[in-house]
C-alpha positions in Angstrom: -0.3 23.4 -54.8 2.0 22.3 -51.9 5.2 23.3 -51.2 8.3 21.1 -51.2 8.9 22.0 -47.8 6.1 20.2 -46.7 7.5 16.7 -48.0 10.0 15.9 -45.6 9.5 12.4 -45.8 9.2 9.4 -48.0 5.4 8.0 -47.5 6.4 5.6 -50.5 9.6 4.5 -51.8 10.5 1.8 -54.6 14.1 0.7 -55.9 13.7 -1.5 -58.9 11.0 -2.8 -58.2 9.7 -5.6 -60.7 6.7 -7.9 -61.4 7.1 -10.5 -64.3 4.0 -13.5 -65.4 5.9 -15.7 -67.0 8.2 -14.5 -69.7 6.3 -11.5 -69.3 7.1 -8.1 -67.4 4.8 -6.3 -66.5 6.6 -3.8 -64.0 10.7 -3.5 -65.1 13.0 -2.7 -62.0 11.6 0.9 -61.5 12.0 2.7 -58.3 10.9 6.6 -57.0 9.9 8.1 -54.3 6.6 9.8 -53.3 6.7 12.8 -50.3 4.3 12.9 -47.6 1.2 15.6 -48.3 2.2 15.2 -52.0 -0.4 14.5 -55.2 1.2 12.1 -57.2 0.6 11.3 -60.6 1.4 7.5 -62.3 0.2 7.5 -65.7 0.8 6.0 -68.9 -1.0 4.1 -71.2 -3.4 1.2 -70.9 -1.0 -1.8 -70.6 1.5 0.0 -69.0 2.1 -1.3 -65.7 0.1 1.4 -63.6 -2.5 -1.1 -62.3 0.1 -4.1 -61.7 2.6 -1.2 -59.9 -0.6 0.0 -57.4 -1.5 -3.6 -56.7 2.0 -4.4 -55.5 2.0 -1.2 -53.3 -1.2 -1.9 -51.5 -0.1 -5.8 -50.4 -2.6 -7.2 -53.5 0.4 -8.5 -55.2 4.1 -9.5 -54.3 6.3 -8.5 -56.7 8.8 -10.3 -58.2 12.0 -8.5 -57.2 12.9 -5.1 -55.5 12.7 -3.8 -52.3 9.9 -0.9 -51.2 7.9 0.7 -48.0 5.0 2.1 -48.0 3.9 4.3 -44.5 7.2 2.6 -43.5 5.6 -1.1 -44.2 7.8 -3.3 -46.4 5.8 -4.1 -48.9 7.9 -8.0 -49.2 6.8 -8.6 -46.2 4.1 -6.4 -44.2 1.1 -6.4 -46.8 -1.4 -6.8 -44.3 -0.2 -4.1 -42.2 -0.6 -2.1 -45.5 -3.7 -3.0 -46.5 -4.5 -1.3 -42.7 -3.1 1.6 -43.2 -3.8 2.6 -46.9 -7.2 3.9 -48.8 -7.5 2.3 -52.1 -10.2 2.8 -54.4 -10.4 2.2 -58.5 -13.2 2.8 -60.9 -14.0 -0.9 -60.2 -14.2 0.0 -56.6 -17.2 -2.2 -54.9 -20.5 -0.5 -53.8 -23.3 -2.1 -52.9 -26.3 -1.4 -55.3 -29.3 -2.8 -52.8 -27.7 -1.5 -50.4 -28.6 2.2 -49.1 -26.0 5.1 -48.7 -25.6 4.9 -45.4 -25.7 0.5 -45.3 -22.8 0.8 -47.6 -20.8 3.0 -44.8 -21.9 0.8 -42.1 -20.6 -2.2 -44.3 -16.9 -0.6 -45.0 -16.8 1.0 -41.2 -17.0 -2.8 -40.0 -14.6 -3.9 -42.9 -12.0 -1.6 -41.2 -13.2 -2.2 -37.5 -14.1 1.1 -36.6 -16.0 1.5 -32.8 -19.3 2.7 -33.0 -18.5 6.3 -32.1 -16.5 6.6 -35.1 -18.6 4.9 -37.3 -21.2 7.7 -36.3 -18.6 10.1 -36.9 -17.2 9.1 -39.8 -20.8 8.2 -41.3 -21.7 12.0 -40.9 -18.2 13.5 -42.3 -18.2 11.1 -45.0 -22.0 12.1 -46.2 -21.5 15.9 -46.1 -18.1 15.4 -47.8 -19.6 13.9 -50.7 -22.8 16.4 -50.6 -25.1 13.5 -50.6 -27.3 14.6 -47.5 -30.4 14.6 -49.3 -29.5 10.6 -50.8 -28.4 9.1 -47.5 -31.7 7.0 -47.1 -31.6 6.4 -50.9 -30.3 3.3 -52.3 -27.2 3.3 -54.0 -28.2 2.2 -57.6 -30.5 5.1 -57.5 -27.1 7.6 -57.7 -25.7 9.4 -60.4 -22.1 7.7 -61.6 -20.7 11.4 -59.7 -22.1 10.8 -56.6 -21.3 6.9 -56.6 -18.1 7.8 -57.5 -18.1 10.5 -54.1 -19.7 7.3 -52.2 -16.8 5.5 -53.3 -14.2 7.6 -52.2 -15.8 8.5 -48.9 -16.2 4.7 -48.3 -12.3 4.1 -49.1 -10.7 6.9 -46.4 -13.7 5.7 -43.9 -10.5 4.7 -42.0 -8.3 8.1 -42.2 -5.5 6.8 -44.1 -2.3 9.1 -44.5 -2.0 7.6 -48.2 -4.6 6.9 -50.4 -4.2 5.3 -53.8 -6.5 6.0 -56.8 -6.7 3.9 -59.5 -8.2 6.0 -62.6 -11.1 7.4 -60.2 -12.8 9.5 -62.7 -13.2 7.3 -65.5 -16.3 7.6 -67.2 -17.4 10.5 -65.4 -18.2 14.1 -66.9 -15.9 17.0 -66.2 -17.4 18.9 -63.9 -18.1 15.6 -61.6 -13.9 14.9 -62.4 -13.6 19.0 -61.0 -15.3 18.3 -58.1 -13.8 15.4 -57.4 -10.2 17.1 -57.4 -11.1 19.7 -55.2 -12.0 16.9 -52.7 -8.3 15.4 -53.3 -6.6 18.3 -53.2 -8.4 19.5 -49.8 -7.0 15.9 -48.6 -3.5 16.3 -49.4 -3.9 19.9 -48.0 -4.4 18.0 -44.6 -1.2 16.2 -45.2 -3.1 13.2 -47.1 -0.3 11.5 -49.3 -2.5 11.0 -52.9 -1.6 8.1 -54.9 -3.5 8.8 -58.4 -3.5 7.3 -62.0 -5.9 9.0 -64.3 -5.5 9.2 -68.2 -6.7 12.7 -68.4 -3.5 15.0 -69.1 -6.1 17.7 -67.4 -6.5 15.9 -64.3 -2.7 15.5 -64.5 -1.9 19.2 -63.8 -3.2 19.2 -60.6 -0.2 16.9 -59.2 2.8 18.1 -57.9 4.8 15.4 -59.6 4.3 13.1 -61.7 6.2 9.9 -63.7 5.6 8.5 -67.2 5.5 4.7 -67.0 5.5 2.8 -70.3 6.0 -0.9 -70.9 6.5 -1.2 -67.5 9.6 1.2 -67.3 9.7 5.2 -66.4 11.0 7.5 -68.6 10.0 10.5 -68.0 9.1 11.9 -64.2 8.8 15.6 -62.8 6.8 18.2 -62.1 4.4 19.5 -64.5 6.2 21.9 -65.7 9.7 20.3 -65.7 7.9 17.9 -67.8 7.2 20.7 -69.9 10.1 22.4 -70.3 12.9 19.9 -69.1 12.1 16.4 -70.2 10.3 18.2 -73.5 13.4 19.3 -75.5 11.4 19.6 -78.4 9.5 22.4 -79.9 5.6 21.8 -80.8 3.8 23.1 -83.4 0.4 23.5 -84.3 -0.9 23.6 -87.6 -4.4 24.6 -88.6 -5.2 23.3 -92.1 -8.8 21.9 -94.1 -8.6 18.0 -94.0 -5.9 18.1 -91.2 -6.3 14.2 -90.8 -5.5 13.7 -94.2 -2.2 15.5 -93.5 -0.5 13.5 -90.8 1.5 11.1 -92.8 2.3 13.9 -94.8 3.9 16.3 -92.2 5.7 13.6 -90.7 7.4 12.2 -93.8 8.8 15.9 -94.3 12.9 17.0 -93.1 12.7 18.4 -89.2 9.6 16.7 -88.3 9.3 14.3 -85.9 6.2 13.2 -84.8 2.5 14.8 -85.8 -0.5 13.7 -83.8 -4.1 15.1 -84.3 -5.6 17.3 -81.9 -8.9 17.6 -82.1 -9.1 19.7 -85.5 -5.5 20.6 -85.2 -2.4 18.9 -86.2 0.1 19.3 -83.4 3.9 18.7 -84.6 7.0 18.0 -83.1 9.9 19.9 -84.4 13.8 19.8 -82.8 13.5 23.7 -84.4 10.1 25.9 -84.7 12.1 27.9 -87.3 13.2 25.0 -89.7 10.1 23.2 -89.0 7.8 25.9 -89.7 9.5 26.8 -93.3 9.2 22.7 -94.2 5.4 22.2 -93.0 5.2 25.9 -95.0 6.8 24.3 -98.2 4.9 21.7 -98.0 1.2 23.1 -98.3 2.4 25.9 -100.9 3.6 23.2 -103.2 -0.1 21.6 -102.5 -1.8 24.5 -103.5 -3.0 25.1 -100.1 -3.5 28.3 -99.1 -6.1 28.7 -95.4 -3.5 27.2 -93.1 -1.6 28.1 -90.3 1.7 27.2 -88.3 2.4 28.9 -85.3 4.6 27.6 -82.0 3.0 26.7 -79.0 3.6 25.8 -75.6 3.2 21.9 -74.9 0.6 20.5 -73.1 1.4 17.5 -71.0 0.0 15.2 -73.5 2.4 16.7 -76.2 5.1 15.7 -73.7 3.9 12.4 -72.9 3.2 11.5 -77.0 6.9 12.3 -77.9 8.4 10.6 -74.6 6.8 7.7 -75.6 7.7 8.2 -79.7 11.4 8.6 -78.4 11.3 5.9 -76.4 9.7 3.3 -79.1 12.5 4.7 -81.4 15.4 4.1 -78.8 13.7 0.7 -78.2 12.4 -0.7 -81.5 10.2 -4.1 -80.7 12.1 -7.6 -81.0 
């Protein structure tokens, strides 16, 4: 993971930034700050604002109101100059299917205006990168989704961008192509590569050095992963092993000192403001049920218990109009 010393500088910075459609918003006056060599993580729901907030930072979209640079480019006013200087790719990122591996290179080295010495360059740095040596002559519908998905990124930093942006990059993909995939990033940001990622894996989401919770176009919650686990989580969590655990949700979470309950796989995982109180309740509550092969035992949250009861607070502090 990199060190904090390394991030001397801004490589993006928002202050209430906001995009609205109509009477709608989309983005709602947010602003932060991402370092230079630093993975960060956006992420939130579907619906969120992730997509509309990326689009704005890599000149697609001029927001509404705000102010923000990105590489020092404001993004008001210099989105062309940003589109230069950035790497952007999302999991609707184009490739050309009759095209071959290396065609599709040659197309994005001429998109970006590279001379032909770097195209070469580039061409071979890019294929061994992604591991595709033995695919190069192959054409691209022939790939794997992994290796398209390597194609991909290869064919966004053709250019050496210091920041890249990555809209939900491993969607769809299995877990050891998503692995490999962050080894690649994390070897980027190593070189001082300022990453840009949203993914809705809370897996994928330990490998940043900070990250921020956006949710109905506003953050609440941001940190590192573990200040999101300890500091923004005030909570204790709870997980409860009981037959017919589904059946049980409504039920734990009508009972005193329980907050929230979600299912976790075949696990119930509460959220209590006290293990202790909670724990006698949820207790209480199967004895007087008869049940008997259960367990309740404290745990340590996982970012997705953080980002569940950030986003139950926040609902609760904000009930809909």
């Amino acid at each position: 993971m990199n060190q904090q010393s390394q991030y001397s500088e801004a490589a993006v910075k928002v202050e209430n930034l906001e995009k609205t459609f109509g009477a709608f918003t989309a983005v709602n006056r947010i602003s932060f700050e991402v370092k230079k060599g630093e993975i960060f993580g956006f992420l939130g729901p579907n619906g969120a604002g992730k997509s509309t907030t990326i689009r704005m930072l890599c000149g697609l979209l001029t927001p509404t109101s705000g102010a923000g640079t990105v590489g020092g480019f404001n993004i008001m006013k210099d989105q062309e100059l940003i589109k230069q200087h950035i790497g952007y790719m999302s999991q609707k990122f184009s490739l050309y299917d009759d095209l071959t591996v290396e065609e599709n290179i040659e197309f994005y080295s001429g998109i970006y205006r590279l001379s032909k010495k770097e195209k070469e360059e580039r061409m071979e740095e890019v294929i061994k990168q992604a591991g595709i040596e033995d695919f190069r002559k192959n054409l691209t519908r022939a790939l794997s989704g992994g290796w398209k998905q390597r194609l991909a990124l290869g064919c966004a930093i053709l250019h050496k961008p210091n920041i890249i942006f990555l809209d939900e990059p491993t969607s769809g993909v299995d877990p050891i192509t998503r692995a490999n995939f962050w080894s690649i990033i994390k070897e980027m940001a190593g070189r001082g590569v300022t990453v840009f990622v949203t993914t809705h894996y809370m897996d994928e989401a330990e490998n940043c050095d900070r990250m921020t919770l956006i949710y109905k176009g506003t953050i609440i919650a941001m940190g590192t992963p573990e200040e999101m686990k300890t500091d923004i989580m005030k909570d204790d969590i709870l997980e409860v092993r009981v037959p017919g655990a589904d059946e049980w949700i409504d039920k734990l979470e009508s009972l005193p000192g329980v907050k929230d309950a979600a299912l976790f796989s075949t696990t119930i995982h509460t959220v209590v403001e006290n293990a202790k109180i909670g724990s006698a309740s949820i207790e209480a509550a199967f004895k007087m049920a008869g049940v008997k092969d259960y367990s309740v035992n404290k745990i340590r949250p996982s970012l997705e218990d953080v980002f569940v009861s950030s986003i139950e607070k926040y609902d609760k502090e904000h009930p809909a109009k």
